[in-house]
Structures are given as C-alpha cells and as structure tokens.
C-alpha positions as CSV (number, residue, x, y, z in Angstrom):
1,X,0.0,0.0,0.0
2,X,1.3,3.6,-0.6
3,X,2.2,5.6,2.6
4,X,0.5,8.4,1.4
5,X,-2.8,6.8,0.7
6,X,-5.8,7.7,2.7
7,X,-7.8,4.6,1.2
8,X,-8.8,1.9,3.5
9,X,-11.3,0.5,1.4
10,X,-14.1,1.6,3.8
11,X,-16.8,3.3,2.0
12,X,-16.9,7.3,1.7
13,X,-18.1,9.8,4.5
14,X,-19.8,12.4,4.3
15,X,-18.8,15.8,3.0
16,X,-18.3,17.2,-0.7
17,X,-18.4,15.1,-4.3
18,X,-17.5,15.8,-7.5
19,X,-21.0,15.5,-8.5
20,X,-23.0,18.7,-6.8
21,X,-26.4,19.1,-6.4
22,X,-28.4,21.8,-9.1
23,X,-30.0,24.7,-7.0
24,X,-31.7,26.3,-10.0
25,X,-33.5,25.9,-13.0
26,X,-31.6,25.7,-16.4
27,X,-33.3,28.9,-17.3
28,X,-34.6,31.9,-15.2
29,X,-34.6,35.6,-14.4
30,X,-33.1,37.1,-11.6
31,X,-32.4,41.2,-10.8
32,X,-29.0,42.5,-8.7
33,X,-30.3,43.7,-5.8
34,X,-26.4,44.1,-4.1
35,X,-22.8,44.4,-4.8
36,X,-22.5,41.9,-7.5
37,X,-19.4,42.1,-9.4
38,X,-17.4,39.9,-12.3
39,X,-14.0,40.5,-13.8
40,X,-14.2,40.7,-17.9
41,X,-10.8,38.9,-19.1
42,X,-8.1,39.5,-17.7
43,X,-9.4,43.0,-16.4
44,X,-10.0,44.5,-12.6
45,X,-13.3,43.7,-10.9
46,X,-16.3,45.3,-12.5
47,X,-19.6,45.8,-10.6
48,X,-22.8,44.8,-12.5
49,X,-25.7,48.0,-11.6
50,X,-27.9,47.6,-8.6
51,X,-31.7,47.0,-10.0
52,X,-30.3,45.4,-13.5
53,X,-33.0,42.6,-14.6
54,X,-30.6,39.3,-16.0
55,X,-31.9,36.3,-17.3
56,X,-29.3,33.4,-16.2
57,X,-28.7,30.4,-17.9
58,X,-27.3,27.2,-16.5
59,X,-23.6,25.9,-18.0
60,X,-21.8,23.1,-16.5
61,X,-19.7,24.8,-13.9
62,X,-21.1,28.6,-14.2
63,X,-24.3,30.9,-14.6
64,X,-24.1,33.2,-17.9
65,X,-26.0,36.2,-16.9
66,X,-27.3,38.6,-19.8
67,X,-28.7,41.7,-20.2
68,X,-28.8,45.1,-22.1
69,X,-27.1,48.2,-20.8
70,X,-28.2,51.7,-20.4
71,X,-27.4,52.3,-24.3
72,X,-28.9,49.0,-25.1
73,X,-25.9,47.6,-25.7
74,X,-26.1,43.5,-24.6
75,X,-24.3,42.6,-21.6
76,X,-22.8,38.9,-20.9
77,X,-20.9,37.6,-18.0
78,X,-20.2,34.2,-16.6
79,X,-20.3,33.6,-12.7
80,X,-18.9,30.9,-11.0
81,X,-21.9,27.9,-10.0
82,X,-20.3,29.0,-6.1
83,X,-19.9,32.8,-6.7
84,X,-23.4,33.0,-8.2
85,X,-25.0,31.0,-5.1
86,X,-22.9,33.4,-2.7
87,X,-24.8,36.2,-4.2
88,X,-28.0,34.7,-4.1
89,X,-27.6,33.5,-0.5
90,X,-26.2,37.1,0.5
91,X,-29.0,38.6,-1.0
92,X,-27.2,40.5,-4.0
93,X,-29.2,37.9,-6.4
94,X,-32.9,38.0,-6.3
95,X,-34.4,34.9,-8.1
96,X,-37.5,35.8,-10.2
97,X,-40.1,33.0,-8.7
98,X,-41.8,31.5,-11.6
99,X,-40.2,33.8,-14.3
100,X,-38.3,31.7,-16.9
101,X,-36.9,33.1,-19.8
C-alpha cells in the first residue's frame, strides 16, 4: 500500500463530491439587488448596476448572466456555479419566482 494513501477501502463519508447538487432551474430571471461584481478577461473587478434585470442560464460549472445596458448595448458575464450562489444566499441575487426566460 502507498504511505501516502488515505484509502482503507471503507466506503466514503460524508462531505463534498465531485458531482453537486443543481440549486436552479436551467433557465430563469433574476435582478441584482447588491454588490455583485465579475472580472471581464483579464481586467479588474467590474460591478454589475444595482436594479439590473438578468436572465441566467445554466452551463456546466457557471451561470451566464445577460442583459442590455443603459445604451442597449447587450451585456454577458459568466459567474462561477459558487460565486453566483454566494450572491444569491447574501441577497445581491434575487431569483425571479416563476419567471423563466
């Protein structure tokens, strides 16, 4: 057996997978209703407007949040599955019950 291995053949415990549980549809709105902020590129830390209305779709290991700008302009950024849910549970994110896009 390796000395560094943690196997002991008993079966897993508790605590976090590879697989992780979906807390949102694959398509919904949501509105900012905090400090919510993403970094385009390579850039510094840009805030997304307090009030802005988003429709969020669901990617593998992110949310891709759209919507248009003051100038009408449209507006994409990818979150983090982690960041995103940070947001919502810290009330920056407010899900739009029932309102799919």
């Amino acid at each position: 057996m390796n000395p560094q291995s943690t196997d002991n053949g008993a079966a897993p415990t508790t605590g976090e997978t590879a697989v992780e549980v979906q807390r949102f549809p694959d398509h919904f709105r949501a509105r900012v209703d905090g400090k919510v902020q993403h970094r385009p590129g390579d850039g510094v830390l840009e805030d997304i407007p307090v009030g802005t209305e988003v429709q969020v779709d669901t990617a593998l290991a992110s949310y891709v949040l759209s919507w248009n700008d003051t100038d009408d302009h449209p507006m994409i950024v990818t979150l983090a599955k982690r960041e995103f849910e940070f947001y919502v549970d810290e009330g920056a994110i407010v899900i739009a019950i029932g309102a799919a896009g």
